[in-house]
N, C-alpha and C positions, 0 to 999 in steps of 0.2 A: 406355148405349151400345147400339145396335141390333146385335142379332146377327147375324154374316155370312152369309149368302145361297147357295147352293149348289144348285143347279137341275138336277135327274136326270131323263133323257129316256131312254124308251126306247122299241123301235116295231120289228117285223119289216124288215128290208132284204133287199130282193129281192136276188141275184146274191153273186159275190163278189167282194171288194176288188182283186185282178188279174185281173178277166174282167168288168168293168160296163160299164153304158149308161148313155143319161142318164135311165130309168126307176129305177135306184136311186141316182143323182145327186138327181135330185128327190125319194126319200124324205129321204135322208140332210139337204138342204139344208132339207126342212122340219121335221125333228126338231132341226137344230142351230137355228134360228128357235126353236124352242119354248123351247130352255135358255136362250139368250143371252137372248130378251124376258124369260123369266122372274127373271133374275138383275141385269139393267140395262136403260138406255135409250140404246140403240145410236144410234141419231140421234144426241142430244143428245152424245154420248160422242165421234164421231168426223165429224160434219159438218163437211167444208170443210175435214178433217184428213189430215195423210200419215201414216199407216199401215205399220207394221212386224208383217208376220205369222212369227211363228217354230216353223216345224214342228220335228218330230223326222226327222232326215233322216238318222241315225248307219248308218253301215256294212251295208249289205242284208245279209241271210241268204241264203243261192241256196235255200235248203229253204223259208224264210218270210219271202219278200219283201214280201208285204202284213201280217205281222201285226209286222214290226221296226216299221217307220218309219209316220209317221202317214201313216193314209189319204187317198188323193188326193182321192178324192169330199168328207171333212172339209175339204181345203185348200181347194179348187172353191170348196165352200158357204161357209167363211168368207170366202172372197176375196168371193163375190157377193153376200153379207149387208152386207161391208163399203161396198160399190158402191153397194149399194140403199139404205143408210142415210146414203147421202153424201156418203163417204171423198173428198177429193180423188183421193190417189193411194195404191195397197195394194202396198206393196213386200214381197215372200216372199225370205228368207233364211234359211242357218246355216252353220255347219261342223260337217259331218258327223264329223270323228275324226281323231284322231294320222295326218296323213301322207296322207290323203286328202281331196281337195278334193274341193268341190261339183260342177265341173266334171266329175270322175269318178264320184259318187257319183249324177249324175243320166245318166250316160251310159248308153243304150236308153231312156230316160223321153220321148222329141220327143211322142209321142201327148201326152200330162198337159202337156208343155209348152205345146203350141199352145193346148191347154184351158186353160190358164192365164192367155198373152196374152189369149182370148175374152172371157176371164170378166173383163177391166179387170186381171189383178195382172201384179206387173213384178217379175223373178229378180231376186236382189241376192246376189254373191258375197262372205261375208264376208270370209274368204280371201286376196278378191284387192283389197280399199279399204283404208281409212286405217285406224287402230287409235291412240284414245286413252287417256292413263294417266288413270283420274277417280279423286281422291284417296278413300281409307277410312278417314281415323282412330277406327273404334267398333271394325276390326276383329281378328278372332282372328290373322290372320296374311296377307291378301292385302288389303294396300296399298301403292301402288294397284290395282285391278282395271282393266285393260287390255280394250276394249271396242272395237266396230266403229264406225267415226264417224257410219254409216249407222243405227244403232241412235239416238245422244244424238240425232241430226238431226230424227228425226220425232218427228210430234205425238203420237202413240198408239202403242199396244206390246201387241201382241195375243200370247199364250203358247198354243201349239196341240201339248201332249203325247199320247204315246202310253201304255197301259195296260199295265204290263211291269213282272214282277222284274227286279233285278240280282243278279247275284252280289258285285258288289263293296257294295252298297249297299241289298240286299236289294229295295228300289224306284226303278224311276228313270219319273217321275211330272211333273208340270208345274214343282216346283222342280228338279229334276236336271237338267230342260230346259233350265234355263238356263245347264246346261255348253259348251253349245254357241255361246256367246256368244265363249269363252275362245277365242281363234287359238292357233297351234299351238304358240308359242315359248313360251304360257305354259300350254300344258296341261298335261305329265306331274308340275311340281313341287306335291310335296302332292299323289300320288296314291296313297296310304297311308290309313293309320287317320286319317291328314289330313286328306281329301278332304274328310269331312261337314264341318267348319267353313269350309272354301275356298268350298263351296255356299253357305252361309247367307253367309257373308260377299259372294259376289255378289249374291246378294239383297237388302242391306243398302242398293246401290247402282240395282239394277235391282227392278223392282216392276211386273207388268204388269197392265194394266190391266182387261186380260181375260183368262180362261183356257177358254180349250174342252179339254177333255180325249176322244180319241179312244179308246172303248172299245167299239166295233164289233168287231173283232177285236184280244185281246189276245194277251200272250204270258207264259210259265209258266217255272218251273225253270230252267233255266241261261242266260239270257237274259242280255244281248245276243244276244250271238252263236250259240246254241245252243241258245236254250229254245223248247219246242213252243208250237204255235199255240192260244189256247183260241178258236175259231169261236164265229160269232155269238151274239156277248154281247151283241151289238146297246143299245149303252149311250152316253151322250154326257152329259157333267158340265160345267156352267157356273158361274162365279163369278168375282166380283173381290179378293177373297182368295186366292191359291193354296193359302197353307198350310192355309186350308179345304177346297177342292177337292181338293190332294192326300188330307186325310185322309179325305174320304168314299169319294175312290176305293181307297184302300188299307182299309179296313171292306169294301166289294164284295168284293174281295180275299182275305177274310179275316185280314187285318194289321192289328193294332191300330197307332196313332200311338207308341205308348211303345216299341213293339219296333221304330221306323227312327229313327238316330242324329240327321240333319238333322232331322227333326221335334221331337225330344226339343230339339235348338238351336234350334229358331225360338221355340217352346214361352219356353226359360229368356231366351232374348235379345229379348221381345216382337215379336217380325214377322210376325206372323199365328199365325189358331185355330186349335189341334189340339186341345183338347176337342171330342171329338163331340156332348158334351150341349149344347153352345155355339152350334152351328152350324145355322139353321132348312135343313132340307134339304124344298124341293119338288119337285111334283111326283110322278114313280116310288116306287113302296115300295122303298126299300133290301131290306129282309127277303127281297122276294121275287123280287134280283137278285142275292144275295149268294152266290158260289161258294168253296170253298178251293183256292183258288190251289196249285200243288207249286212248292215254295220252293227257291232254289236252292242249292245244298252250293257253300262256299267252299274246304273241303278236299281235296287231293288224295290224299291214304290211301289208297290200296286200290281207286283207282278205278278202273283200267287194269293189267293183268295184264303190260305191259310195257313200266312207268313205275315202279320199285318207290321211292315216296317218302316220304323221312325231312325232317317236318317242325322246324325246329329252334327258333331263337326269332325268327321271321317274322309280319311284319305285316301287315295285309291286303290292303297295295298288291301284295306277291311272292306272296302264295296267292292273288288275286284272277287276277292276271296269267297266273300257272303255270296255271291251273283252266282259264282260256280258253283257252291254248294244249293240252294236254290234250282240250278238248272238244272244241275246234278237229280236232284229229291224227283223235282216234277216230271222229268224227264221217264223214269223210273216207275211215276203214278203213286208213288208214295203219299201223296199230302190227298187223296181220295177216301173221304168219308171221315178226315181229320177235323176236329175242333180245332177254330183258330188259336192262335201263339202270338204274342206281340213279342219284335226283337228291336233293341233296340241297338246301335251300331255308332261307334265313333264319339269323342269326350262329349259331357253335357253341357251345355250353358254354365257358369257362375253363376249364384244366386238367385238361379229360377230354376222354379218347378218345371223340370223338362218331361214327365210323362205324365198326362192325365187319362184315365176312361180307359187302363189296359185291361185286356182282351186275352182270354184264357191265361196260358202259362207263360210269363214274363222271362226273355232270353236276353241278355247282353253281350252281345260280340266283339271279342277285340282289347286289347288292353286300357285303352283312353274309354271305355265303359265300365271301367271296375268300380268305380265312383258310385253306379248306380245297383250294385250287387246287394249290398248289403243295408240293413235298417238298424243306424247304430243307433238309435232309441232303445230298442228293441234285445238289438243282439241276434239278431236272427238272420239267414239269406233271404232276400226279396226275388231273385232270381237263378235260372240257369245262367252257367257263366262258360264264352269260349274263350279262353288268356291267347294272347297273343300280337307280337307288332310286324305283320300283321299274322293272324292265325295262317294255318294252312289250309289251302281250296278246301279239304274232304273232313276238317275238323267236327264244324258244325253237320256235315252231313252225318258222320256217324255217331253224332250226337244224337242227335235227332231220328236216328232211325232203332240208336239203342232206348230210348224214353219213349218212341209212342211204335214201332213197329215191333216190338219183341226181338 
């Protein structure tokens, strides 16, 4: 069996990703030309075909709004590669995230829009179409996976991720990408120590057929929502493997395949190469694009001087949650000139006193903490309470900003 293909471009790009022209539209468009020729045959791939291109469009950052979501100049050039090679018709969609539609998530983007319409590709609201259940029986636990009808519809399936830690997931990379598939009613379940299998298992079902990886400007450490920008890395990964793709960009990285959960499953459950020895990578010298990434801290310990938090036995769907919400606050300068709050997160011990010596106003996170809500002595609540398995990211934060910010 021939080894999977993985195609590494890289090349100076003039400007930056929220302040460009079409002089780095046309670098960027010819560097993504380089990987994609070098890793398939675009023609033959997508002539006379309807096209599904699937960015990452998840939740902006106001701090680093070009380095969250994939670059628009990346969207442009795939949308125009796809044109030139083709495509009938190149439809761009996702869902951005728990509770936020496309609709909102592209709202102040009309400039990129237009450029969009220009360039041949047509918005497609996941959001707001059909949604069908397509059966899984191989899987760990999501069957069926419930999908956009706009996605089974078309002929091709183009995967265009961004180059980014997670906190909850350490990377979220061209398979992660495909969380965004998920509509909203079936996102939060299996958002735990769950999650990795929920991914491979949409995988299982979806499989695209190309993957561009956007790693012009990536992002570090506490990411989504919180993690810094790493500036022109000026990098762009092609293949029709993703679990290959993924792993060469997590090696850039400096993240081996063995240290991300979903990889370790695609790995046991055959769905594509995470052997790096496996995988022919042309083009660019890896070695000598290779950064260490700053990784992101899933616990909250110690990390805010006025959040005092007692981990208990919590998963990483409620530390993953809590940490954004947290990043979120401080980020923002929220927790400045606040009296400390002990929170406490994840089920208590049996038959021990699990809080002693709490510190201002008593918060309990997460559903496996309901235990400690209440003083049934008493009849009374002992704390604030965020329900939830697990809560979502912004729960606690707007909790917390309606209780002590006004």
């Amino acid at each position: 069996m021939a080894r999977p293909r993985v195609a590494l471009g890289h090349a100076p790009i003039p400007e930056s990703p929220d302040a460009w022209t079409e002089k780095s539209l046309a670098a960027v468009t010819r560097l993504a030309g380089e990987v994609v020729g070098a890793c398939c045959d675009l023609p033959a791939l997508v002539r006379g075909q309807v096209v599904l291109v699937k960015p990452n469009l998840v939740r902006p950052n106001p701090c680093n709004p070009c380095a969250v979501v994939t670059d628009e100049r990346v969207i442009l050039a795939m949308v125009r590669l796809l044109r030139d090679a083709g495509a009938a018709r190149v439809l761009v969609g996702d869902n951005p995230g728990y509770g936020l539609s496309l609709a909102e998530a592209m709202a102040g983007m009309e400039p990129f829009l237009a450029r969009l319409a220009q360039s041949g590709g047509e918005l497609v609201h996941f959001d707001a179409g059909d949604a069908v259940a397509v059966a899984n029986p191989d899987a760990f636990l999501y069957d069926p996976v419930t999908l956009p009808r706009v996605l089974l519809e078309a002929d091709r399936y183009v995967n265009l991720p961004k180059m980014k830690t997670h906190v909850h997931t350490l990377v979220t990379l061209g398979i992660k990408n495909q969380y965004g598939l998920v509509l909203d009613d079936e996102r939060m379940f299996c958002h735990r120590n769950d999650i990795n299998p929920k991914i491979v298992d949409i995988l299982r079902v979806v499989r695209p057929d190309l993957t561009l990886l956007d790693g012009l400007w990536a992002v570090q450490g506490q990411a989504p929502l919180s993690g810094s920008a790493v500036p022109d890395m000026n990098v762009l990964l092609a293949g029709t493997d993703v679990a290959a793709v993924d792993t060469v960009a997590a090696d850039l990285m400096g993240i081996r395949a063995e240290e991300v959960a979903m990889l370790r499953l695609v790995r046991q459950e055959g769905l594509g190469e995470t052997d790096l020895a496996a995988i022919e990578v042309v083009g660019a010298d890896p070695a000598a694009l290779r950064r260490p990434f700053v990784r992101p801290v899933i616990s909250s310990m110690g990390a805010y001087d006025a959040v005092r938090v007692v981990e208990g036995g919590a998963c990483s769907g409620c530390l993953s949650a809590l940490r954004h919400a947290l990043d979120k606050l401080g980020s923002e300068g929220l927790f400045a000139g606040r009296d400390p709050v002990t929170l406490y997160v994840g089920r208590p011990m049996a038959e021990r006193r699990n809080l002693r010596n709490v510190r201002g106003d008593l918060w309990c996170f997460g559903s496996c903490a309901a235990h400690l809500v209440f003083n049934t002595h008493k009849r009374e609540e002992n704390a604030g309470f965020v329900p939830g398995c697990p809560p979502h990211i912004l729960d606690f934060y707007k909790a917390y900003k309606k209780r002590y910010c006004g």
